[in-house]
C-alpha positions as CSV (number, residue, x, y, z in Angstrom):
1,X,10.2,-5.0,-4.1
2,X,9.5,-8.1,-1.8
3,X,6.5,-9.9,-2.4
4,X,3.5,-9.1,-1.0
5,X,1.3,-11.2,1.4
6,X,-0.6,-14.1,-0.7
7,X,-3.6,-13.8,1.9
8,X,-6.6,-11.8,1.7
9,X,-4.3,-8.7,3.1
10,X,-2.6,-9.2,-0.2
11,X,-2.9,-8.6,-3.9
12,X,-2.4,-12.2,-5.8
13,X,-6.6,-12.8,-5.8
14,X,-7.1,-9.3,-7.9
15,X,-5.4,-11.1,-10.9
16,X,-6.6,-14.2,-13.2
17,X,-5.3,-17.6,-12.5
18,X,-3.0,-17.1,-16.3
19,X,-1.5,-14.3,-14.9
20,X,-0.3,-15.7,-11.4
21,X,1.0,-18.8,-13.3
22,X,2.8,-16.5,-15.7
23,X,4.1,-14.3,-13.3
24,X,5.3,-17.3,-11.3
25,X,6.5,-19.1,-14.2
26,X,8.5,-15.7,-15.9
27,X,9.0,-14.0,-13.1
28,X,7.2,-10.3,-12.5
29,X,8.7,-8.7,-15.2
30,X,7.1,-7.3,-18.8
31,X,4.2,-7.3,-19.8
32,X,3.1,-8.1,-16.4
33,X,5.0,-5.2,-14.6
34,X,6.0,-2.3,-16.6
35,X,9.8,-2.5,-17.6
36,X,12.6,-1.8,-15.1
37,X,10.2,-2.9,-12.3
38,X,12.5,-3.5,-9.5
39,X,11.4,-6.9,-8.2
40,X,12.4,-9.4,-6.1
41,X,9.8,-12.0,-8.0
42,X,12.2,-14.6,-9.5
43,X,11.1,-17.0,-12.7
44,X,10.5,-20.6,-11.4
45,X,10.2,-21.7,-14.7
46,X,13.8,-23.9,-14.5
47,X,13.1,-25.2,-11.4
48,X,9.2,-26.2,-11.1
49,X,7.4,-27.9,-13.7
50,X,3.3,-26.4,-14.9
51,X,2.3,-28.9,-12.5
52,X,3.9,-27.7,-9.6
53,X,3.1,-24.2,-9.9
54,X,-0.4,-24.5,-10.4
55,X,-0.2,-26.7,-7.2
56,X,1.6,-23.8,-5.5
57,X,-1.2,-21.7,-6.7
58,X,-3.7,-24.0,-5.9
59,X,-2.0,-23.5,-2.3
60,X,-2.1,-20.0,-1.8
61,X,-5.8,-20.1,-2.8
62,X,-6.8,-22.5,-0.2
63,X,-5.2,-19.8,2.2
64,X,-8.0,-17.2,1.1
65,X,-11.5,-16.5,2.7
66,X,-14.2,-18.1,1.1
67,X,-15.2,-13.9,0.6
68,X,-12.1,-13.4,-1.4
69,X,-12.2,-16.6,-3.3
70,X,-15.7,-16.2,-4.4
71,X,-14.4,-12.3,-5.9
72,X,-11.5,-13.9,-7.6
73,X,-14.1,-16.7,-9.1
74,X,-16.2,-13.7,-10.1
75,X,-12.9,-12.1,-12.0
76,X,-11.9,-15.3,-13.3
77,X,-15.7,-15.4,-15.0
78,X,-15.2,-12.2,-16.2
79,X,-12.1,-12.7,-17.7
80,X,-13.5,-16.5,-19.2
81,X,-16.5,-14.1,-20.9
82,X,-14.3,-11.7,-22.0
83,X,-12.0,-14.5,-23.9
84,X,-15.0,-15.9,-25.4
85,X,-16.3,-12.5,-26.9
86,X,-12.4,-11.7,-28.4
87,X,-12.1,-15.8,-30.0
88,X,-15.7,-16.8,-30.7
């Protein structure tokens, strides 16, 4: 599967800034996509460092209405309280 559009047309801003970095880090494969998930998502991990992908990330987020950016800080709250209740 290609990737899909990193704009607001896209999916990237329905998941938590962890899992975009793992996914771009690993590559879409388990646990992020179920196993034998064709896709075309590659691991960067050889060839950018944490830095650079969370730059890259950082990127793609700028592209995003200030609509869809304020939902994915909503999710990314949601996901922060979550953490908290599991590792008080």
């Amino acid at each position: 599967m290609p990737a899909p559009p990193h704009d607001d047309t896209g999916h990237s801003w329905h998941h938590g800034n962890d899992v975009l970095f793992a996914i771009t880090k690993f590559g879409f494969k388990a646990p992020y996509a179920p196993v034998g998930y064709p896709s075309d998502m590659p691991a960067f991990a050889e060839m950018l460092s944490d830095d650079d992908i969370w730059n890259a990330l950082a990127f793609i987020e700028s592209r995003w209405s200030d609509q869809v950016r304020a939902r994915h800080d909503r999710l990314q709250q949601q996901i922060a309280s979550r953490q908290r209740q599991h590792h008080p």
